[in-house]
C-alpha positions, -999 to 999 in steps of 0.1 A, spaced: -319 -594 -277 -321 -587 -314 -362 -573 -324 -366 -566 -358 -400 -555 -374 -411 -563 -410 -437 -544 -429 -450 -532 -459 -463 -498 -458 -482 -494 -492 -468 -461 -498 -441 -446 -472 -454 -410 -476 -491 -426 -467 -478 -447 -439 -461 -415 -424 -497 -397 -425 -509 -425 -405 -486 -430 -377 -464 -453 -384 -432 -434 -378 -447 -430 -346 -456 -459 -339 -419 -470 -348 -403 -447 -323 -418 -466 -300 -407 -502 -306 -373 -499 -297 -364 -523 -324 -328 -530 -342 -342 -532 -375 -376 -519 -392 -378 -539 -428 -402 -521 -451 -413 -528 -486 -434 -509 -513 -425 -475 -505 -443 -462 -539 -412 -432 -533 -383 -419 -548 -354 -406 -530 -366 -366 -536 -400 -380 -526 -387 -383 -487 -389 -360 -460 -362 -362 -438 -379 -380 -408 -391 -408 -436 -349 -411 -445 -334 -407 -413 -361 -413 -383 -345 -404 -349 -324 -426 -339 -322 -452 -372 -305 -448 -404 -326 -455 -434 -312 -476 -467 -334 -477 -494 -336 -492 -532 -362 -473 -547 -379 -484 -584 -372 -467 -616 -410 -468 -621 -421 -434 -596 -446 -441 -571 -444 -480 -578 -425 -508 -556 -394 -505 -538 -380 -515 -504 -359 -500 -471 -341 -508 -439 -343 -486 -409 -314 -494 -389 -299 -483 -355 -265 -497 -361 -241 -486 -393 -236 -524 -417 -202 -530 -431 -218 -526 -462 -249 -523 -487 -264 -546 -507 -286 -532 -530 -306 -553 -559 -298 -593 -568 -277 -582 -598 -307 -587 -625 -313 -556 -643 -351 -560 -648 -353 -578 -616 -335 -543 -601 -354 -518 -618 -383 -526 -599 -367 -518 -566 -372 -551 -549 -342 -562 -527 -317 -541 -502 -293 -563 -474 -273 -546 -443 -242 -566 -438 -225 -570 -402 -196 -595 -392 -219 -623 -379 -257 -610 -392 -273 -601 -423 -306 -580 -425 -325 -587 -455 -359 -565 -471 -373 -583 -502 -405 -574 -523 -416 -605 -539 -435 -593 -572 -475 -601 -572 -488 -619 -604 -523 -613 -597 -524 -582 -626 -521 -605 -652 -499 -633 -675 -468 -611 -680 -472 -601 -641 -470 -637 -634 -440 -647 -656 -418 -618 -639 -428 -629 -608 -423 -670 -616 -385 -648 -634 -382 -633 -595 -383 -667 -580 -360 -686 -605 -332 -661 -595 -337 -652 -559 -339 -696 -550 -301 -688 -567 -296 -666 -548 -308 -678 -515 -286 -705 -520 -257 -686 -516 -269 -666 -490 -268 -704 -466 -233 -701 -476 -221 -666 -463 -209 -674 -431 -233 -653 -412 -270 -658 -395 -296 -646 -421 -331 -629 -415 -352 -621 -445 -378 -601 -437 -406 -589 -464 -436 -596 -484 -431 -629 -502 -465 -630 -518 -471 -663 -515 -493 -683 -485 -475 -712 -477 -502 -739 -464 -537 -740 -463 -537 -723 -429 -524 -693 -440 -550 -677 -455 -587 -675 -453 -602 -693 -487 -576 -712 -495 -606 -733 -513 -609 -703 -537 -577 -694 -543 -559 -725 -553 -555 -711 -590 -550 -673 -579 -513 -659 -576 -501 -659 -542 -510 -695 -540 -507 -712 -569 -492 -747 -567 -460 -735 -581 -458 -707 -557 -462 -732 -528 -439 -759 -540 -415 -734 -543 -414 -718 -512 -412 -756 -495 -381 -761 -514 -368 -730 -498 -373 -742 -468 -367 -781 -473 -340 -781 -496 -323 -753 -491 -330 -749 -449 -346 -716 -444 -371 -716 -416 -406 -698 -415 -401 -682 -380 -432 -674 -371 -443 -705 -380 -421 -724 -362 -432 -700 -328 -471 -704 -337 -472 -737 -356 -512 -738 -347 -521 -700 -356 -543 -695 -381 -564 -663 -388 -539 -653 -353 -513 -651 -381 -532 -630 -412 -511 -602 -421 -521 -588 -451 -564 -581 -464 -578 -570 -494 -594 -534 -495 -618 -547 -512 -650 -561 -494 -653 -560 -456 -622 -586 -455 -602 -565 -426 -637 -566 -408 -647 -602 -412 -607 -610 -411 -600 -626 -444 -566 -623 -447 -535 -642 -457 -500 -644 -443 -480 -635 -469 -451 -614 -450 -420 -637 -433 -397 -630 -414 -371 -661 -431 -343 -669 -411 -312 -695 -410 -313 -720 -395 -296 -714 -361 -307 -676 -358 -344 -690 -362 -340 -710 -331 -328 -683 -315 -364 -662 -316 -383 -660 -283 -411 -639 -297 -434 -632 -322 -462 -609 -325 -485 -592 -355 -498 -551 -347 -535 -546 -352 -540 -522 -331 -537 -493 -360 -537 -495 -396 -509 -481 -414 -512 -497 -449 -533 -530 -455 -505 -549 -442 -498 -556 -402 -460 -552 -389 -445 -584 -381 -419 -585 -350 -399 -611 -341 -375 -614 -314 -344 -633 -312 -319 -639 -287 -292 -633 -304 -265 -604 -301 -242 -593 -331 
């Protein structure tokens, strides 16, 4: 059985105050995916680089406090993949892979464009490149999960006001048609949407701090856990944690049966 956990912690050094690593210790999972660790590498205490147990790999933004994205992992990869080759793209700290013989582990930061026009363009500039880059990813000769915050709500069901929000980043027309090409022309699969085709606010994993929206549970599911193909049909399980907050994001775990 392969688990692996996806989640963006809004700050490692804030997540760590509020249990997560913790919590983590106690999921007995493969691989723990995180994104916007708003760290440098001096910024992390040993438990945050090397919790017991897991090795951490980490590609940290040039911009301090801002971005970046990790992989806590149990097993040492054949090698690192850090960034997608795109300076500007790089800078901001937004991609890492873990590379076995038959399994890559993917943690991606999708840029939000909801801080303005130029915000927007590097994010539309994210999307252009990574679809490249996804595509040769299908081609690697190994199974493929993807786990991170994409930024983008797929269908109607995946957030709360989708009425309000058709011209807001995150779910823009654009945003959606892309993401349906990943998945229809390119053959990704949306795992936990292929285990919970029906869930709706069941599925949120992500509210605003602003408002009562973590009270009254208007959210949006905006972190995946993307998968090829065959490895997507291998997932038994998936479940969203609730039960404490450790950022204003939920941890998405998935299950697969599937040894590598």
């Amino acid at each position: 059985m392969l688990r692996v956990i996806s989640a963006n912690l809004n700050g490692v050094r804030s997540a760590s105050t509020k249990g997560f690593f913790d919590w983590m210790a106690q999921q007995d999972a493969d691989f723990v995916c995180v994104q916007e660790l708003k760290a440098q590498e001096s910024d992390m205490a040993p438990g945050m680089l090397a919790p017991t147990g897991y090795q951490g790999y980490f590609h940290y933004a040039e911009k301090k406090g801002y971005s970046g994205v990790g992989i806590y992992a149990r097993h040492p990869p054949l090698k690192v993949v850090v960034g997608l080759g795109v300076p500007e793209i790089d800078a901001e700290g937004r991609y890492i892979e873990l590379v076995y013989d038959r399994l890559s582990v993917v943690s991606v930061y999708l840029p939000s464009g909801s801080s303005g026009e130029h915000r927007q363009a590097a994010k539309f500039d994210f999307m252009e490149h990574f679809y490249r880059h996804l595509g040769g990813l299908v081609a690697c000769g190994r199974e493929v999960v993807i786990c991170g915050d994409w930024n983008i709500a797929h269908k109607e069901a995946d957030l709360k006001n989708w009425k309000g929000n058709l011209k807001n980043s995150g779910f823009l027309p654009e945003e959606r048609a892309w993401l349906t090409r990943v998945f229809d022309e390119l053959g990704w699969v949306d795992t936990y949407r292929r285990l919970e085709p029906d869930a709706t606010e069941s599925g949120y994993t992500w509210w605003s701090n602003r408002g009562q929206a973590w009270a009254k549970n208007v959210g949006w599911r905006i972190d995946y856990q993307i998968c090829s193909r065959p490895l997507a049909y291998c997932a038994r399980s998936a479940s969203i944690y609730k039960t404490e907050r450790f950022s204003d994001h939920a941890p998405l775990i998935i299950e697969y049966d599937f040894s590598f």
